[in-house]
N, C-alpha and C positions, 0 to 999 in steps of 0.2 A: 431852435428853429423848427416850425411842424410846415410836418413834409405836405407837399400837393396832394389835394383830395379833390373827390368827384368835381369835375366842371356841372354846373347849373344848367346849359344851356347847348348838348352835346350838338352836332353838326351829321347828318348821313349825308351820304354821296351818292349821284346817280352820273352814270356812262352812259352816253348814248352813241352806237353807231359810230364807235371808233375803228378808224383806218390807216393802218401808215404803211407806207410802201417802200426800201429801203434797198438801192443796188440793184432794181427791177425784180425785187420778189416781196412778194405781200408777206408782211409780217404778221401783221394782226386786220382782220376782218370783220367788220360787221362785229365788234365786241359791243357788248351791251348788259351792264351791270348795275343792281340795284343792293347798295351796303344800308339797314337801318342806324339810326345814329346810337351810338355805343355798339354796335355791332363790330367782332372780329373776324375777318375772309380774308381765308388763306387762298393764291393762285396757286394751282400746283396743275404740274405739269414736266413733260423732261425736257431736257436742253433743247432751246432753239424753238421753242413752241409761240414764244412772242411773250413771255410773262413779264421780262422784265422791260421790255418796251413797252407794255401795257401801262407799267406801274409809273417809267418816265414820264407818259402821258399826262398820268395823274398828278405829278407831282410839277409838270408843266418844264421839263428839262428838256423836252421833245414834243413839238407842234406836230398834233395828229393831222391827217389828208385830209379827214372828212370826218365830222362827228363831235360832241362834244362835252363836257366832263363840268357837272355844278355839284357844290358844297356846299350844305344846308341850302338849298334852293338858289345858290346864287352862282351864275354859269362864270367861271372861269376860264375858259378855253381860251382866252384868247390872252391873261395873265401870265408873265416868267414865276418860277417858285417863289421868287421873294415877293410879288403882290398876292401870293395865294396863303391861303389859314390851313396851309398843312405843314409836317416838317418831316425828313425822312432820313433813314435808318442805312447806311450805306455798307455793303456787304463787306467792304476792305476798312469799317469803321468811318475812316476819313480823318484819325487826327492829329495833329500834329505834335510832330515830338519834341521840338521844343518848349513847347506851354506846359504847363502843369496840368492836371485832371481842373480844377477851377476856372483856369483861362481855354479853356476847350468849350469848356459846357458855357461858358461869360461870352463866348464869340461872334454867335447872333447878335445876342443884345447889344454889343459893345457897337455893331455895325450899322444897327439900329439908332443909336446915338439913348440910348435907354438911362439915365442918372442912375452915378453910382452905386447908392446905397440900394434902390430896389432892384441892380444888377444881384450883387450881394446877398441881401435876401431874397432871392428866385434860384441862383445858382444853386446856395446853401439847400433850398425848400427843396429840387429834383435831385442833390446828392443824396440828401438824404432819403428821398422818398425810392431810391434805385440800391441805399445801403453802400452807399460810397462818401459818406461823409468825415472817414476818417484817412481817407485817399485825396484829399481834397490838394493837397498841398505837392503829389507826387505828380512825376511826368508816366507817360503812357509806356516806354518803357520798361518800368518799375513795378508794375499792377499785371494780374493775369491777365488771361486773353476773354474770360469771363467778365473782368471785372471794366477789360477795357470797351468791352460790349456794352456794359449798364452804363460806363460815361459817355459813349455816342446815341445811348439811348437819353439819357440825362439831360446831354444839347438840344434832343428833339423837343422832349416834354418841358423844357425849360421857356420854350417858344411858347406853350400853351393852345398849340395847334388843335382844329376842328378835326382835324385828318393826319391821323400818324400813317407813316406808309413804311415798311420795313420789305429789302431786298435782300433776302436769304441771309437774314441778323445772325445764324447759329454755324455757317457752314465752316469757318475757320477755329470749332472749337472740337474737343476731341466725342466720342461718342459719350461718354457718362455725364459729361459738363455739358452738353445740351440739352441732355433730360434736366438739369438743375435750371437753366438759366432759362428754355421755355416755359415752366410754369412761374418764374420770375418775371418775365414776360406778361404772363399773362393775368396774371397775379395784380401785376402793375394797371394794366390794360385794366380790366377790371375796375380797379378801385378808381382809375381817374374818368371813366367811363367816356374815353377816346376812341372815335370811329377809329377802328383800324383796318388796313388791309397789307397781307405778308407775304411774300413771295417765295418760294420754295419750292423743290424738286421733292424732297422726305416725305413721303405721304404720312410716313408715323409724327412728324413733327405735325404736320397739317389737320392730322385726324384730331390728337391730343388738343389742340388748344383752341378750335376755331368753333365759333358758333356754327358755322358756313363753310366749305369749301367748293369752292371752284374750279374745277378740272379742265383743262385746256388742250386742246390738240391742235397743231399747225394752225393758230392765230385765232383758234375758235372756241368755246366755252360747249363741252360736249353737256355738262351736268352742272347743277348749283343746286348743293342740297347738303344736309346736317351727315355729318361723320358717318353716324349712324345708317340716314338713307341709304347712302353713298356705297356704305360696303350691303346693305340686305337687298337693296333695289337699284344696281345700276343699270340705264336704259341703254347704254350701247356695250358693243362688247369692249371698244377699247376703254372704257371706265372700270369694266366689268373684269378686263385684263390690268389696269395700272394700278388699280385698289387692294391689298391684299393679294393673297396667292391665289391662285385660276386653273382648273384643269381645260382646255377647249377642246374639244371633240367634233368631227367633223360630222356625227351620227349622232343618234339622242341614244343608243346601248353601245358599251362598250363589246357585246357579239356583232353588231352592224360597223363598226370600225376598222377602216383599216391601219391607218395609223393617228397616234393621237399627240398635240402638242402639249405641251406645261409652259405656262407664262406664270411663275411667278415671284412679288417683286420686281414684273417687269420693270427692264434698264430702256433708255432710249432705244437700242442697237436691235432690243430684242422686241419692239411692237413692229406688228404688218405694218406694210406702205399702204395697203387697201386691206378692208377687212373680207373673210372668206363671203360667198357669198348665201350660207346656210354655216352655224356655227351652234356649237351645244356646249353650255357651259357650264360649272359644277364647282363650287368650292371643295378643297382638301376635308371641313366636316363636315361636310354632305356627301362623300364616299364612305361607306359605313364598311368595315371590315371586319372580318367573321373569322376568327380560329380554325382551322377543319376540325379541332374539337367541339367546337361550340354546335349551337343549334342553326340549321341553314334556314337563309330568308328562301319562299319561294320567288323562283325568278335570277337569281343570286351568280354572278359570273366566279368561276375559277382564279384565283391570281396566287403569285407566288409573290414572298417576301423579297425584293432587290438589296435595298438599303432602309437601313433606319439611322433618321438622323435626329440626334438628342437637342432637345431646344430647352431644356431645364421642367417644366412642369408639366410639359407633353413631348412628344416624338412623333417627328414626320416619318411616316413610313411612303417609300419609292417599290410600289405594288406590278408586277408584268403582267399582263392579260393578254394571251395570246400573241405574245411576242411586241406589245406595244406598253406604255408605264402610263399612272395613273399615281399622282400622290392623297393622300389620304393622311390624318394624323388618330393619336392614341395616346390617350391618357395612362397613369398607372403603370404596370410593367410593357413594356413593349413586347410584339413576338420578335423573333431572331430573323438574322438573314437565312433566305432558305425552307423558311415555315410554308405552312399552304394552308388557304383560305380561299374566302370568298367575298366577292364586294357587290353591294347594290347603291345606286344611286338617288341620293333623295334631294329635291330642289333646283331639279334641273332646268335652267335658262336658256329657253331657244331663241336666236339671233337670226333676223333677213338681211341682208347689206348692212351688216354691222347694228342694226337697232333691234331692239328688245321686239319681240312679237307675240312672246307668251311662255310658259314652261310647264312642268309636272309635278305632282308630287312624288 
């Protein structure tokens, strides 16, 4: 049986001016996204931000207020999932345990009223094109939590959908078996060259696999831009704090400081409800840290060694500056707790009400 290859005639998506309002609080506002077709965009965002309403939207499981959502140019909005050419990816899988891996992925089509034999050859063609062709015959049960992930993905692509939509596919697997199964993912995405869009909290999951990510705050899309942009140029500061690790300062030198935050990895819990309204921002390798044996930058502030934390091919060092911390990382051998140095800051991102307004070198 050969497995599914590239669709001929791939589908993009365009959002317009979605709104849904839920319980009397606005979930999602004024959203507005453009996916090219074959293109992969990850929502990311932390709990409660409206992403995975966003995604319902699209997948037509939930009638937005206002606004409205077409596939390959042809407006859906007003279609249930089953008149739409998408098929989607549900984070609890979705399948049932009595069926085998075969009648799981055969369960669209059979609903469909689709004749048997090209049930048969389609099911066969997405097991295997997912590497579960030898699972074919087991119940969900039986099969890892990986494996039961490639058969809910299997039901989707089986469908042949313009718009695959995946809701946080990897959260119920452990960490080492998501680095596997997202480039499997994507791998897959890829080769059948299906608009996708995925929904997730993991920024690392979202960076690694997406042409695009999209950053979402309280119902609203702060940034759309490539991995890359994303962490070198973000324009506000809560992009600037949810991407990667963040030093914020509330002065552009750490001698004009009087105290200084660390956002990083920010968790929901841990982003402002309003952003400061003057902020200075710095990644970890953009504090440069100096031995007191080494050679001093001019300009170069005093700090003391706190904590170093080993992360395998570098180390974060937790630096004091005048009684306030400052993280910074180091290659090679690390200095000790306790050591003394000096740090300067290079790449510095000044913020106005949270938006980008310019920085230093």
């Amino acid at each position: 049986m050969t497995p599914l290859t590239k669709t001929e005639t791939p589908s993009g998506l365009t959002v317009t001016a979605l709104t849904k309002v839920l319980s009397n609080r606005t979930i999602v506002e004024n959203f507005e996204l453009d996916v090219a077709a074959g293109e992969l965009v990850a929502l990311l965002g932390p709990s409660g931000c409206g992403k995975t309403t966003t995604l319902r939207m699209m997948a037509g499981f939930l009638e937005p207020d206002t606004g409205s959502v077409s596939i390959g140019g042809v407006d859906v909005t007003d279609k249930g999932p089953d008149k739409r050419p998408s098929a989607m990816v549900f984070q609890n899988y979705a399948l049932w345990p009595h069926l085998t891996v075969f009648k799981n992925v055969a369960f669209p089509l059979s609903i469909k009223r689709v004749p048997r034999a090209e049930i048969t050859q389609r099911v066969m063609a997405a097991l295997e094109t997912v590497n579960l062709a030898h699972h074919a015959h087991s119940r969900p049960a039986h099969i890892s939590g990986g494996e039961q992930q490639r058969a809910a993905l299997a039901r989707a692509i089986v469908q042949r959908p313009d718009l695959l939509l995946l809701d946080e596919p990897l959260s119920n697997l452990d960490a080492k078996l998501r680095v596997k199964v997202r480039e499997e993912i994507r791998d897959i995405q890829q080769r059948l060259g299906i608009t996708t869009v995925m929904v997730t909290h993991d920024q690392d999951e979202a960076m690694a696999i997406s042409d695009r990510v999209a950053v979402m705050n309280a119902g609203r899309i702060e940034q759309v831009s490539t991995p890359t942009e994303l962490y070198a140029n973000p324009r506000t500061l809560f992009v600037a704090s949810f991407i990667g690790s963040m030093n914020v300062l509330p002065a552009p030198t750490l001698f004009e400081s009087a105290s200084l935050s660390i956002v990083a990895d920010a968790a929901p819990d841990a982003m402002p409800d309003a952003a400061p309204a003057e902020a200075w921002a710095v990644r970890p390798e953009d504090v440069l840290f100096e031995p007191a044996s080494g050679v001093q930058r001019p300009g170069a502030t005093p700090v003391e060694v706190r904590r170093v934390l080993p992360h395998g091919h570098f180390s974060e060092l937790v630096l004091s500056a005048g009684g306030t911390e400052v993280r910074s990382v180091a290659g090679g051998t690390p200095p000790a707790v306790g050591d003394h140095g000096t740090v300067t800051l290079n790449n510095v991102r000044h913020y106005v009400d949270g938006i980008l307004a310019g920085g230093r070198a």
